[in-house]
NUMIGU-739024 format. One line per 3 residues: number of its first residue (from 1); for each residue x, y, z of N, C-alpha, C. Coordinates in steps of 0.2 Angstrom, whole numbers, plus 5000, padded with zeros to 4 digits. Atoms other than C-alpha are relative to their C-alpha. Layout:
// residues N
NUM) X,Y,Z,X,Y,Z,X,Y,Z | ...
//
This chain:
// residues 381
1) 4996,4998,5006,5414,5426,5419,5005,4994,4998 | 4995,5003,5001,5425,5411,5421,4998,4995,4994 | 5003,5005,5005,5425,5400,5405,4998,5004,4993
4) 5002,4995,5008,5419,5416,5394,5005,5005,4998 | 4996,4996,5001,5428,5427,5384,5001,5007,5006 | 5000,4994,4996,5434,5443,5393,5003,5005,4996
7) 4998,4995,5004,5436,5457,5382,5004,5006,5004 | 4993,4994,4998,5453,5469,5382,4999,5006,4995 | 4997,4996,5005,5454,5485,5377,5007,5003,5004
10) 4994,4997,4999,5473,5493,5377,5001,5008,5001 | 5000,4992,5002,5475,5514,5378,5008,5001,5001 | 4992,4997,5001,5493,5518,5372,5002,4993,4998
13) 4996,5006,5004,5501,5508,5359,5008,5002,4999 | 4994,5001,4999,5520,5512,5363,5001,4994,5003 | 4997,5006,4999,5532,5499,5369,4997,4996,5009
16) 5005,5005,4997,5522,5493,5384,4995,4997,5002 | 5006,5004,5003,5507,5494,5376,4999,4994,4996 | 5000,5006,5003,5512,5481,5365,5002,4995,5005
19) 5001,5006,4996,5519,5472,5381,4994,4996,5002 | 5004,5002,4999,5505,5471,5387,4994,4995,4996 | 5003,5003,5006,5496,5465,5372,5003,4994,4997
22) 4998,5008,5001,5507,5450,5369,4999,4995,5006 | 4999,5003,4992,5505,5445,5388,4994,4999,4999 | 5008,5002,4999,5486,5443,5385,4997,4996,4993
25) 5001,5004,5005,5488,5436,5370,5005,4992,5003 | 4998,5006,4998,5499,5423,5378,4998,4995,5006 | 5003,5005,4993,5486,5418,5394,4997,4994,4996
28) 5003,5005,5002,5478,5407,5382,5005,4992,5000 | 4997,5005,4999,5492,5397,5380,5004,4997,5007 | 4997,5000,4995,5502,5399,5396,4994,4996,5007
31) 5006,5003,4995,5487,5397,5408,4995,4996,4997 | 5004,5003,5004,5477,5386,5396,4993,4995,5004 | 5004,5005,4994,5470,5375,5410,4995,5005,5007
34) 5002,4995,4998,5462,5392,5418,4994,5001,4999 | 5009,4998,5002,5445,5394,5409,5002,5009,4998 | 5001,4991,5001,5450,5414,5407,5003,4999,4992
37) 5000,5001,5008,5449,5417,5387,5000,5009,5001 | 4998,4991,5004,5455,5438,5384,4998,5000,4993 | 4999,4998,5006,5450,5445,5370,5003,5008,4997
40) 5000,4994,5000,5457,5458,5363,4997,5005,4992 | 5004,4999,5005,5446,5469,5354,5000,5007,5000 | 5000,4993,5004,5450,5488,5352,5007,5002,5003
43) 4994,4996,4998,5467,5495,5354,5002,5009,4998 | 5002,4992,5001,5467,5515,5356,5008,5004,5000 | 4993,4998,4999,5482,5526,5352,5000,5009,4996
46) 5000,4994,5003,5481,5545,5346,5004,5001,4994 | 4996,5000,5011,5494,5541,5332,4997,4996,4998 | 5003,5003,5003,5484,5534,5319,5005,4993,4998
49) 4997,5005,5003,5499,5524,5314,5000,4994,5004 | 4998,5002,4995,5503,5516,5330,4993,4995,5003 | 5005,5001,4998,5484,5512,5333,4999,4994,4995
52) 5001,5005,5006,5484,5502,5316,5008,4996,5003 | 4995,5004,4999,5501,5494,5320,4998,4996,5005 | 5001,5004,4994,5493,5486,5336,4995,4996,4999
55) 5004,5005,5000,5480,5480,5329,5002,4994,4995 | 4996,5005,5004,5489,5471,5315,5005,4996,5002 | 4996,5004,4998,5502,5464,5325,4994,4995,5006
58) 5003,5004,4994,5492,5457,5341,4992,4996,4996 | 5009,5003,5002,5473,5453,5331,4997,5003,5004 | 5006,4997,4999,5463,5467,5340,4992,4998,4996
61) 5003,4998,5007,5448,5469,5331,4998,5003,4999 | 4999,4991,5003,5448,5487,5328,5005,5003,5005 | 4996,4997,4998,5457,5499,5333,4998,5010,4999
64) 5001,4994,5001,5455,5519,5334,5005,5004,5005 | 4995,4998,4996,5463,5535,5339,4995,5004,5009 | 5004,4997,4993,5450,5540,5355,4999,4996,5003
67) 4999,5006,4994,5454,5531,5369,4992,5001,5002 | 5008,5001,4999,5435,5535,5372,4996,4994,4998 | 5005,5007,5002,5428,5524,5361,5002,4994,5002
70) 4998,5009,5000,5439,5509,5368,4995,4999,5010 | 5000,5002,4994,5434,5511,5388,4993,5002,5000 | 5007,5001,5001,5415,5514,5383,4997,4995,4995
73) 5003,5007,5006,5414,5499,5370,4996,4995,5004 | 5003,5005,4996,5400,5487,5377,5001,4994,5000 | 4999,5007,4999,5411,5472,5371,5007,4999,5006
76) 4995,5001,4994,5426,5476,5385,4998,5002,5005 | 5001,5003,4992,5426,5470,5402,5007,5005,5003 | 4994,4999,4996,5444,5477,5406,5005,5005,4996
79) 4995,4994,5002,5453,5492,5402,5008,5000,5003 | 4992,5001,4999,5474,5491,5401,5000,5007,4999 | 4996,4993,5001,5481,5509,5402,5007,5001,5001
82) 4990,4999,5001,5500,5511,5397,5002,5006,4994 | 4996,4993,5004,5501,5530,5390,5003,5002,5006 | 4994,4999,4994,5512,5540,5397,4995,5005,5005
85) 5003,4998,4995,5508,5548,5414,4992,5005,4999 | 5007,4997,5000,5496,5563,5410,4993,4999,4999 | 5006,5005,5001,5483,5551,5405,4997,4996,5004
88) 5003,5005,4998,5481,5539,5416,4991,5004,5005 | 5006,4997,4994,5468,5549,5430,4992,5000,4993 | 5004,4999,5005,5457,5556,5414,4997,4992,4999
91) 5002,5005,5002,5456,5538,5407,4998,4995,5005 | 5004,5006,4994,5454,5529,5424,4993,4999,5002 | 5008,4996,4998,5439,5540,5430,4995,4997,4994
94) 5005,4999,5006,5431,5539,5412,4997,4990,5001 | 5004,5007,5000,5432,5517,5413,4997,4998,5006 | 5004,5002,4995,5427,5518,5430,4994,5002,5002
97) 5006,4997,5001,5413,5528,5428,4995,4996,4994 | 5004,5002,5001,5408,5517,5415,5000,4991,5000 | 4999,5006,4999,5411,5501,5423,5004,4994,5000
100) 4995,5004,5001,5426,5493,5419,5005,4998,5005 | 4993,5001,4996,5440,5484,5427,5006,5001,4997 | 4996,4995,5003,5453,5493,5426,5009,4997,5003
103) 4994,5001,4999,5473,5489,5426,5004,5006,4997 | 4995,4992,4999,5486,5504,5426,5007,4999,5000 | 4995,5001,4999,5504,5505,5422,5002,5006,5006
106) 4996,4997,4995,5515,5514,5437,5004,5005,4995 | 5004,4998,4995,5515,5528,5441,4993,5003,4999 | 5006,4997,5002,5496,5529,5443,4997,5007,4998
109) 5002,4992,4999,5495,5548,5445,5008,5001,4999 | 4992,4997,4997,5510,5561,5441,5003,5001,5008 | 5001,4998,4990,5507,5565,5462,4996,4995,5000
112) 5002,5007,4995,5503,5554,5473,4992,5003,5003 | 5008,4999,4999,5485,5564,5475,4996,4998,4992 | 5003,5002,5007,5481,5561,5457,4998,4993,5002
115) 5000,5007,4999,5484,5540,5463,4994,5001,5004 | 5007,5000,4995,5473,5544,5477,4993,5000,4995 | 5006,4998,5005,5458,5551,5464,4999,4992,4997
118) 4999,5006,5004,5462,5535,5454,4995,4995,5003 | 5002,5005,4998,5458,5523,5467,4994,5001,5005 | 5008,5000,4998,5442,5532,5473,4997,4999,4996
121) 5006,5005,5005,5435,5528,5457,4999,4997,5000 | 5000,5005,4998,5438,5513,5458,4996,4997,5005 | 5003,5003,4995,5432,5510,5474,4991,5004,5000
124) 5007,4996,5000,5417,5521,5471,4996,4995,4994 | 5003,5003,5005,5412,5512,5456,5000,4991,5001 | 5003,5007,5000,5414,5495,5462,5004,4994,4998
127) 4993,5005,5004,5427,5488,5450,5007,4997,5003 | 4995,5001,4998,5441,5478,5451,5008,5002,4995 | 4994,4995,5003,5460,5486,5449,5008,4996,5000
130) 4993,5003,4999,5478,5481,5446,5003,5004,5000 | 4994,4997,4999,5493,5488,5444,5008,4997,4998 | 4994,5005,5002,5510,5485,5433,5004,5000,5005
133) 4993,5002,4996,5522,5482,5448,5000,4990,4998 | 5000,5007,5002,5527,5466,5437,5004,4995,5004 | 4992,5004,4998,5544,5463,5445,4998,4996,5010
136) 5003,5003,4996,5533,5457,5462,4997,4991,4999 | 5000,5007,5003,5530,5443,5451,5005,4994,4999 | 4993,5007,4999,5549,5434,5452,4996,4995,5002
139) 5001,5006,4997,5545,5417,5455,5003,4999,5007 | 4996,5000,4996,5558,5417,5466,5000,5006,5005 | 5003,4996,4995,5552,5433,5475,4994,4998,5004
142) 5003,5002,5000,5537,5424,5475,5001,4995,5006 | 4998,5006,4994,5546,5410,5487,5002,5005,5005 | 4997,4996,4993,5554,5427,5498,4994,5001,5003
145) 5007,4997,4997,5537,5433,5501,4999,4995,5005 | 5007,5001,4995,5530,5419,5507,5007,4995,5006 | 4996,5002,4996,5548,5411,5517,4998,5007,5005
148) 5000,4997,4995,5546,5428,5526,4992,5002,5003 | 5006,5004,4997,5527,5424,5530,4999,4998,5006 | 4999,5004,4997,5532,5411,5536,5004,4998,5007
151) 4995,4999,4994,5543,5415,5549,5009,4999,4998 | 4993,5002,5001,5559,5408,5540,5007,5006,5003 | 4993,4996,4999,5570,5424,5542,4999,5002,5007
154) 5002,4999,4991,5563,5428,5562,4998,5007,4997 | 5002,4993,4997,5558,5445,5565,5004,5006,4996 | 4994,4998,5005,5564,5458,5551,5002,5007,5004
157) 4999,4997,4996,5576,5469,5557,5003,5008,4996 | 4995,4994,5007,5583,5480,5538,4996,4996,4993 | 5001,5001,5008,5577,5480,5520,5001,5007,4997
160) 4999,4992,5006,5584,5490,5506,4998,4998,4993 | 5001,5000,5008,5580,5492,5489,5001,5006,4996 | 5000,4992,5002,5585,5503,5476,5000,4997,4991
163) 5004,5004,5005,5582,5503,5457,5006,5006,4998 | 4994,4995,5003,5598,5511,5448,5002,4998,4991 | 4997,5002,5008,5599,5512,5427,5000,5005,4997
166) 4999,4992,5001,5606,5525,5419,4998,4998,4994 | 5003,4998,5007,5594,5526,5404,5001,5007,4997 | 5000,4993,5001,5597,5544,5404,5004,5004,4999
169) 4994,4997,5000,5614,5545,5407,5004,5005,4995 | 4997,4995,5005,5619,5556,5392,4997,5003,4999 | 5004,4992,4998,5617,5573,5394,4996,5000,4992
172) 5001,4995,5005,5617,5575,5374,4990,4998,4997 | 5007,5002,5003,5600,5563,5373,4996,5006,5000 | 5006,4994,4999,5584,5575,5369,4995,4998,5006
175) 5009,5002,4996,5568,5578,5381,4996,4995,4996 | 5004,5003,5000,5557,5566,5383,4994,5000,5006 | 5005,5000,4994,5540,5565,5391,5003,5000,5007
178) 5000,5002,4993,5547,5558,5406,5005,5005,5003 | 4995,4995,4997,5559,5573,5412,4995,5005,4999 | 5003,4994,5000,5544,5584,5410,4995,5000,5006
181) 5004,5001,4994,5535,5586,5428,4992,5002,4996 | 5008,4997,5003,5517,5593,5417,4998,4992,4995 | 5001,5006,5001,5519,5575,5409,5000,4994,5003
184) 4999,5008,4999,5526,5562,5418,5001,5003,5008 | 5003,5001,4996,5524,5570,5434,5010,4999,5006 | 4992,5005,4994,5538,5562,5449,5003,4998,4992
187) 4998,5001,5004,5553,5558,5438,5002,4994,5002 | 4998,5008,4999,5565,5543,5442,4996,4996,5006 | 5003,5002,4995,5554,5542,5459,4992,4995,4999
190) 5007,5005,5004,5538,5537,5449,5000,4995,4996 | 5001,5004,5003,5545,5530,5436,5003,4994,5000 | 4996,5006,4998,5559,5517,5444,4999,4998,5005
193) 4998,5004,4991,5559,5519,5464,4993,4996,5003 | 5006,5003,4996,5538,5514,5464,5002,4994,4998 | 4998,5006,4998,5545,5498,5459,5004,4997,5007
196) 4998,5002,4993,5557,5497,5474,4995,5003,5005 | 5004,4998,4997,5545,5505,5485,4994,4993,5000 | 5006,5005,5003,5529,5492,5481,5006,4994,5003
199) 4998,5006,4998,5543,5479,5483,4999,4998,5007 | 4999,4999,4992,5548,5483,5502,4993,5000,5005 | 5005,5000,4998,5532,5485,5506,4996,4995,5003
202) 5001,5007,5000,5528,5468,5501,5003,4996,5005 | 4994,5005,4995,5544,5461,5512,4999,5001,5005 | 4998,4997,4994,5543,5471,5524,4994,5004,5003
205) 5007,4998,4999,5526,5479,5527,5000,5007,4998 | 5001,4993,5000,5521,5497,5530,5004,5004,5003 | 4995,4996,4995,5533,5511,5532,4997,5006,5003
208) 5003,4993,4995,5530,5523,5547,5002,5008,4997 | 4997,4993,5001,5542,5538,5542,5004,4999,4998 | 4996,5001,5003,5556,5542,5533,5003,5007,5000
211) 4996,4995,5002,5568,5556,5527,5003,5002,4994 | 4998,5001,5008,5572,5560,5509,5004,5005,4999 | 4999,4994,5002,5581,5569,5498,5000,4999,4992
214) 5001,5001,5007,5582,5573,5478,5004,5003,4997 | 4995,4995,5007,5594,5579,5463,5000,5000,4992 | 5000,5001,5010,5595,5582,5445,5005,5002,4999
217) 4994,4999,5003,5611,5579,5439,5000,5005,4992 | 5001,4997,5006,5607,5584,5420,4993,5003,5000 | 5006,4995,5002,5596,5601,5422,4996,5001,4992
220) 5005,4997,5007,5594,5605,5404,5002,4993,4992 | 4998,5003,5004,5595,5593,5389,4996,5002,4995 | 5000,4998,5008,5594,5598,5370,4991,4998,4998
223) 5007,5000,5003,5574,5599,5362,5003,4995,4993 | 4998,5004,5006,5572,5584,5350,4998,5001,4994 | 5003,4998,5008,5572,5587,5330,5002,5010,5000
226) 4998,4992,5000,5579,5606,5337,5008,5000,5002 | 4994,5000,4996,5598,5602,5343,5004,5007,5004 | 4999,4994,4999,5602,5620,5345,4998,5003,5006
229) 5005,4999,4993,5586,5623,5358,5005,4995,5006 | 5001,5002,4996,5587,5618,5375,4995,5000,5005 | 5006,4999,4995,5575,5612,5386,5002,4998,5008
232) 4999,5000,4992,5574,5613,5406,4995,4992,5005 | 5000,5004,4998,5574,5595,5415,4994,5004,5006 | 5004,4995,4992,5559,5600,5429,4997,4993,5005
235) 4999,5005,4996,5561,5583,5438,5005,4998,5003 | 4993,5000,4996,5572,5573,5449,5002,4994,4995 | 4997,5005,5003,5585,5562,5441,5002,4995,5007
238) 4999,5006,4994,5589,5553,5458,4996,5003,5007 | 5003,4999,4993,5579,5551,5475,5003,4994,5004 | 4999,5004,4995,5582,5542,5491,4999,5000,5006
241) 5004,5000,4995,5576,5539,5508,5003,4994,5005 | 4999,5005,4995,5580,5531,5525,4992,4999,5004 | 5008,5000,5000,5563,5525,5530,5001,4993,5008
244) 5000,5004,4995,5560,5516,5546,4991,4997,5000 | 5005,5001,5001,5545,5504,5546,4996,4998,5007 | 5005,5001,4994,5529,5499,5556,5003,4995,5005
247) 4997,5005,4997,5537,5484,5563,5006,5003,5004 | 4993,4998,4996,5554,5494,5569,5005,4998,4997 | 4996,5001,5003,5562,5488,5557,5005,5007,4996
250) 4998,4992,5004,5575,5502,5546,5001,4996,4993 | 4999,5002,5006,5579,5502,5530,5002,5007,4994 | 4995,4995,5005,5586,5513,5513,4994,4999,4992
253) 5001,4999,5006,5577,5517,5497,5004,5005,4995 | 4995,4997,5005,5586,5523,5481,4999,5000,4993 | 5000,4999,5005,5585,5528,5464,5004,5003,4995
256) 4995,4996,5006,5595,5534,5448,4999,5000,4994 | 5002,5001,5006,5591,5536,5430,5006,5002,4997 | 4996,4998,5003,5607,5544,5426,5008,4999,5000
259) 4992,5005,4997,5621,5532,5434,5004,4995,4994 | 4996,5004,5005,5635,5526,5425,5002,4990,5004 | 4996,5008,4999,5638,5505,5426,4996,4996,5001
262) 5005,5006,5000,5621,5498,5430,4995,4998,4995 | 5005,4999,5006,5610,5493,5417,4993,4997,5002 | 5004,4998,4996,5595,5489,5427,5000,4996,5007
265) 5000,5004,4992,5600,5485,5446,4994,5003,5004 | 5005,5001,4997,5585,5483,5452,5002,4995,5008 | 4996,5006,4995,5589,5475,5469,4995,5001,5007
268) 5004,4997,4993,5580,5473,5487,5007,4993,5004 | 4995,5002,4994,5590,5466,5504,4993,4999,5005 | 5004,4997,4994,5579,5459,5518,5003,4996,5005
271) 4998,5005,4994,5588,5453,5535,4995,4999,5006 | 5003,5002,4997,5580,5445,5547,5005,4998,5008 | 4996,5002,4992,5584,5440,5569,5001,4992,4997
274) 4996,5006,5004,5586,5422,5558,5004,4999,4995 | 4997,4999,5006,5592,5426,5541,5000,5005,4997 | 5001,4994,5004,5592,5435,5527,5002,4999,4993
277) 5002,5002,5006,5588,5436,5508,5004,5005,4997 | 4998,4993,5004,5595,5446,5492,4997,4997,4993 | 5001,5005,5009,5589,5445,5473,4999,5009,4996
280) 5000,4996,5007,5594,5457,5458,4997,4998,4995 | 5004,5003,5005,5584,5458,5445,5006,4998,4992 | 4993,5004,5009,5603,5456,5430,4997,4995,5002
283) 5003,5007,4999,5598,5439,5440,4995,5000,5000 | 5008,4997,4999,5583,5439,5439,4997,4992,5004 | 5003,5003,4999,5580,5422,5442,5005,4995,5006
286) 4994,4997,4992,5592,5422,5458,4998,5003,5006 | 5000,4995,4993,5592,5424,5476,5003,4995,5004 | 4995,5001,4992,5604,5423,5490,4998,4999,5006
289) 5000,5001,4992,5597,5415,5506,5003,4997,5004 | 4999,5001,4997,5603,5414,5520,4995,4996,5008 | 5002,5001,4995,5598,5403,5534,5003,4994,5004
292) 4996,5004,4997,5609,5397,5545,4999,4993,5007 | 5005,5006,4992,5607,5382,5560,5006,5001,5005 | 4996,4997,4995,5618,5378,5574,5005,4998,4999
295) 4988,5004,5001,5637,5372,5565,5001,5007,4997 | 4996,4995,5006,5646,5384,5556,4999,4996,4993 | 5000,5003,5005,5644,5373,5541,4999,5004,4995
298) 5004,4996,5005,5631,5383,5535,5000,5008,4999 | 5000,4993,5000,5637,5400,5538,5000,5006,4992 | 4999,4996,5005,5635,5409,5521,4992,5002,4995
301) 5005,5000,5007,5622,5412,5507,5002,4996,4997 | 4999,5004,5007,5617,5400,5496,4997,5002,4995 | 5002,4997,5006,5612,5402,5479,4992,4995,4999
304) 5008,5005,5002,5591,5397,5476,4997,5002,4995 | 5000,5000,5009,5589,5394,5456,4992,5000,5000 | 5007,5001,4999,5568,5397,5451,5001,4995,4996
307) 5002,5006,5001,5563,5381,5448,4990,4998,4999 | 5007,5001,4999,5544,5373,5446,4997,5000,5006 | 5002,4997,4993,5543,5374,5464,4999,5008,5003
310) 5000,4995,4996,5542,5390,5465,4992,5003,4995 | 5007,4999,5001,5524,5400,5461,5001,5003,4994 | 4998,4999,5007,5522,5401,5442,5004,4999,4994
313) 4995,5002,5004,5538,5395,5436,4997,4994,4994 | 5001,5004,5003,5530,5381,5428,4997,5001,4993 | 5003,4997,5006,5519,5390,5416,5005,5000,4994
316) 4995,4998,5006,5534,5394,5406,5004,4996,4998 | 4996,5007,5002,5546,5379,5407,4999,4993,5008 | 5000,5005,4995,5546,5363,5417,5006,4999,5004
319) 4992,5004,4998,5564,5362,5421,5001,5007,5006 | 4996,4996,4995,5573,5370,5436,5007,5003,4995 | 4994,4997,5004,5586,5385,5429,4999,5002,4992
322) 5003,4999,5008,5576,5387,5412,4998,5007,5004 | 5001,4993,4998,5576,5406,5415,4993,5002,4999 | 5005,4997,5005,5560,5416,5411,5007,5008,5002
325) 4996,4994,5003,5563,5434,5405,4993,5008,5001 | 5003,4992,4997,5555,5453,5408,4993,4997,4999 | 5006,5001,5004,5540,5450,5397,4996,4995,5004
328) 5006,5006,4997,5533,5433,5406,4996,5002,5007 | 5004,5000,4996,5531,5444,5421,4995,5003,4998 | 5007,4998,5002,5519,5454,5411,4993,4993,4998
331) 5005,5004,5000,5510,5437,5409,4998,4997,5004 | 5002,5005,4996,5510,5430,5423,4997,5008,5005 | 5005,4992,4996,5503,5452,5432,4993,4996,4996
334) 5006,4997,5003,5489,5451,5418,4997,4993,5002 | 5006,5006,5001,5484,5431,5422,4998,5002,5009 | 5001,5000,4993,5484,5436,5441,4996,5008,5000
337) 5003,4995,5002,5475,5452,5436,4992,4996,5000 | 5006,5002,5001,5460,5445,5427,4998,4992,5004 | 5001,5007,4997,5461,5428,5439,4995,5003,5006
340) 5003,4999,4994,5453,5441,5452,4994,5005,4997 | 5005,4996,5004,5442,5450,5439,4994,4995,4998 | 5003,5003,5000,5435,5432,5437,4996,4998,5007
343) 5002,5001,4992,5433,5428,5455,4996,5005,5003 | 5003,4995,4998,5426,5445,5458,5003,5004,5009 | 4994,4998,4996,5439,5449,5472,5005,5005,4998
346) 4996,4994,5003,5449,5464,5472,5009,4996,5007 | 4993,5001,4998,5469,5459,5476,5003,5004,5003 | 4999,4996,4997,5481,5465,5483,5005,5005,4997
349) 4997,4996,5006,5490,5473,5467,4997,5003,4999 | 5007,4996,5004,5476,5483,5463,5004,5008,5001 | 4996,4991,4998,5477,5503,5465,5002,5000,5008
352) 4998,5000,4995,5478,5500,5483,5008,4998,5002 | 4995,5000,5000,5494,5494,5480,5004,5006,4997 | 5000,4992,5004,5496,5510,5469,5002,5005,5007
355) 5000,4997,4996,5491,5519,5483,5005,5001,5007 | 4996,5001,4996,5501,5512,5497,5007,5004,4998 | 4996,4998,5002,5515,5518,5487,5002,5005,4999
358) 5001,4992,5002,5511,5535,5481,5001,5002,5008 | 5000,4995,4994,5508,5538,5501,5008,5000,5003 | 4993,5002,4998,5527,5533,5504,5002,5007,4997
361) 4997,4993,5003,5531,5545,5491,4997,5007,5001 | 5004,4993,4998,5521,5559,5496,5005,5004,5008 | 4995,4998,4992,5530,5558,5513,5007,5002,4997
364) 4993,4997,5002,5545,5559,5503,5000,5007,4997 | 5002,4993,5004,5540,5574,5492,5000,5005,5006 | 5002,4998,4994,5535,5581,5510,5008,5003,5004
367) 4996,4998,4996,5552,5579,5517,5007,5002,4996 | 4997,4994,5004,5561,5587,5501,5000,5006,5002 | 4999,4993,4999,5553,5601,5505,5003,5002,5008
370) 4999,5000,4993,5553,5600,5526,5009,5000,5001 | 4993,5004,4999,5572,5592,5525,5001,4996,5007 | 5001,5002,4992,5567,5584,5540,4996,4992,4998
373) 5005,5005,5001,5558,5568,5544,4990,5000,5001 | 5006,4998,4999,5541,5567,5540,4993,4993,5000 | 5005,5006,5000,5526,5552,5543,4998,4999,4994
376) 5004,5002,5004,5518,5542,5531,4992,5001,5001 | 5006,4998,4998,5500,5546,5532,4995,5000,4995 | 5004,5000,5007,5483,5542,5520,5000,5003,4999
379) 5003,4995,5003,5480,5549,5507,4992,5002,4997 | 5008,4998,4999,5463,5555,5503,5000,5006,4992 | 4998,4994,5007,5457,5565,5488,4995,5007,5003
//
């Protein structure tokens, strides 16, 4: 396939179904030196308007409201899916039964067995899968991953990560999909901690067991276009977890959709028997390593700016401290996405990354109810 076009279709035209559709319009130039040429050729959206809106802003070239006809079209290779939760299994199954490689925004399944179903299709059908955990795409996380590879930090002994943004924060906002567990399933656990989770994973391997707990600050908030009405939140607005990993290492997970002060502190910690690392996503293109020798000289965190030495950064700008920005990681998932859909290789972003995470949270959901500590364990459909 490398060299020939690669037909895109999208299903759900909200705002990161049009990320995504600028991100695939952007491989052409960004990775130009690649041979992979995306096309996008049907974008599906149940609001007629939203369906036409995408295809006139990106250059689709049709557009409709049944996602069926987009993931059965015999000119796409690759199905995006970026509706909200209740969809994704339906529309996974449907393009994996008819062939497709398939890429999936987070969280693949409302439950973490739905994720499971997801990634037997998948695997039953032969296709190759991704998965939006974009923000694994830092450049500069790109350099921790492979410094802790490497040996650089010695033997890891704590990694935490938590993902705190009070989107939500105000009680008087209305419902929305995602505060409905029959739409979206896990609330802030699905839709913010699977990015911390996916992260630590990556730094820090597989976690053995953990202990969790969950809350919903704001129960009920007002039905929208009804202000009078009120509807019942039937999700968690915060989880969090002491999780001990297979290495023996410990460590903390944490979430909040409804915190006041942070506006997306996205953050992971990993210490090591040598060092130790830290990187916020407000910084995005920031991180604090530590690696000390034998003066005191060096006793502190230094600051490591992403530069073109780091994997990727170049795509975007040539210069060290020329920042990139949210969006270029959806460019730089989708080019490392189809780079293995050309190669015919399944990554390690796929659903199995999907999955690896679901079963963290399933352990959590597990010791919600137990209040005890309870194993990570596969999942299976």
């Amino acid at each position: 396939m490398k060299g020939r076009p690669i037909g895109i279709a999208v299903v759900g035209m909200g705002w990161m179904g049009f990320a995504h559709s600028r991100a695939y319009r952007q491989l052409n130039d960004r990775y130009h030196q690649c041979g992979i040429r995306p096309q996008l050729i049907v974008c599906a959206d149940p609001v007629e308007a939203r369906a036409a809106e995408g295809k006139s802003r990106f250059g689709f070239q049709r557009a409709t409201t049944d996602w069926r006809d987009a993931v059965t079209a015999e000119d796409v290779q690759v199905v995006v899916i970026t509706t909200p939760n209740d969809g994704h299994l339906q529309i996974v199954e449907a393009a994996a039964a008819a062939g497709k490689h398939i890429t999936c925004e987070k969280p693949m399944g409302r439950t973490p067995h739905e994720t499971a179903r997801c990634y037997e299709a998948v695997q039953q059908a032969g296709t190759i899968s991704g998965s939006g955990f974009n923000y694994r795409w830092v450049p500069v996380l790109q350099h921790a991953r492979q410094l802790i590879a490497d040996g650089a930090l010695g033997d890891i002994t704590h990694c935490r990560a938590r993902y705190l943004e009070g989107y939500a924060q105000n009680s008087d906002d209305p419902m929305i999909w995602r505060f409905d567990q029959e739409i979206a399933g896990l609330g802030a656990t699905g839709d913010m901690l699977s990015h911390a989770t996916d992260l630590v994973l990556v730094m820090a391997g597989p976690i053995r067991e953990l202990v969790a707990h969950r809350h919903t600050f704001i129960p009920t908030r007002p039905v929208a276009g009804e202000p009078a009405q009120v509807g019942q939140v039937t999700n968690e607005d915060y989880a969090s977890a002491l999780v001990v990993f297979e290495n023996g290492a410990r460590g903390t997970l944490e979430t909040c959709r409804v915190i006041k002060g942070p506006k997306s502190q996205f953050s992971v910690e990993v210490h090591g028997t040598r060092g130790a690392l830290s990187w916020d996503f407000e910084q995005m293109n920031e991180m604090q390593l530590f690696i000390p020798d034998d003066t005191t000289e060096h006793d502190g965190y230094v600051r490591i700016i992403s530069g073109p030495d780091h994997r990727s950064h170049e795509h975007f700008t040539p210069a060290a401290a020329h920042g990139l920005g949210y969006e270029d990681l959806k460019v730089i998932e989708s080019y490392e996405f189809l780079q293995t859909v050309v190669d015919g290789r399944q990554g390690d972003f796929g659903f199995n990354a999907a999955l690896a995470v679901a079963e963290v949270h399933d352990a959590m959901g597990r010791s919600w109810e137990s209040g005890g500590w309870e194993q990570v364990r596969r999942l299976t459909c």
